[in-house]
Steps between C-alpha positions, in 0.01 A plus 500: 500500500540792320294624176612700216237801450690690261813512311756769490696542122901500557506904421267566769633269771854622434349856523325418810848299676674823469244688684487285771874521487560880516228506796681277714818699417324812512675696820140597635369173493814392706329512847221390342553169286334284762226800571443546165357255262476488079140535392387454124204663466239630199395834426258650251778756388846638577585835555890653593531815697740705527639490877455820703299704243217301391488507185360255268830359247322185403171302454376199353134377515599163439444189760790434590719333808773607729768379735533723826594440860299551778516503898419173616263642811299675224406142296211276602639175469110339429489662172823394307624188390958467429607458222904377414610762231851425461596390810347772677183476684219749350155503653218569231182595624174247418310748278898593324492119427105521380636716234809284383341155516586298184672808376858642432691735658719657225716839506346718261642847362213789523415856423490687809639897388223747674364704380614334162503120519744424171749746699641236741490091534573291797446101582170370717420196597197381293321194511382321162331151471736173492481442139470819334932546452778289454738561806587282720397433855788598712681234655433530836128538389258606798393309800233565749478363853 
């Protein structure tokens, strides 16, 4: 039997799908698409770095989720629960379900320009309640097992 927790809004599951997609096409992944394994997990911010330099190019202090892939050795398979995004296979930690229980994930454009905020945008995952917007559930919607 499988339970719906949360729903995922069309723009954000399409968003998500293509993720998924470009990791398992992703050259670096390629000896690693059975050793590595999609995670969806929450954070209390994002931040981008630049690679090699460290500096800061963008921040947001808004809860928000990700998609990222992670070695399979490295993931305790007692703490997460799958979940079918898509057709792919995404495991979602229990207290990143906690957080999205009767809740929907939705792709949602934010400021994130450091040190000025208004200076650049870019789409997070947010989660809102259920009933607080009119789109739809995607089709798929979101399973648990």
């Amino acid at each position: 039997m499988s339970v719906q927790l949360f729903s995922i809004s069309t723009e954000a599951n399409a968003w998500i799908i293509e993720i998924l997609k470009k990791g398992v096409e992703d050259p670096s992944t390629e000896s690693g698409v059975r050793a590595f394994k999609p995670r969806l997990v929450f954070s209390y911010g994002y931040t981008m770095w630049e690679e090699g330099h460290g500096k800061l190019l963008e921040r947001s202090d808004e809860v928000c989720f990700d998609i990222g892939w992670d070695p399979a050795d490295e993931i305790d398979p007692g703490g997460y629960h799958q979940v079918e995004i898509g057709g792919f296979k995404v495991l979602v930690h229990h207290t990143t379900l906690k957080e999205l229980e009767g809740k929907e994930l939705i792709l949602e454009e934010v400021e994130v320009g450091y040190p000025i905020p208004a200076s650049k945008k870019c789409q997070l995952l947010r989660a809102r309640p259920k009933d607080s917007g009119d789109r739809k559930q995607a089709e798929d919607g979101s399973t648990i097992s």
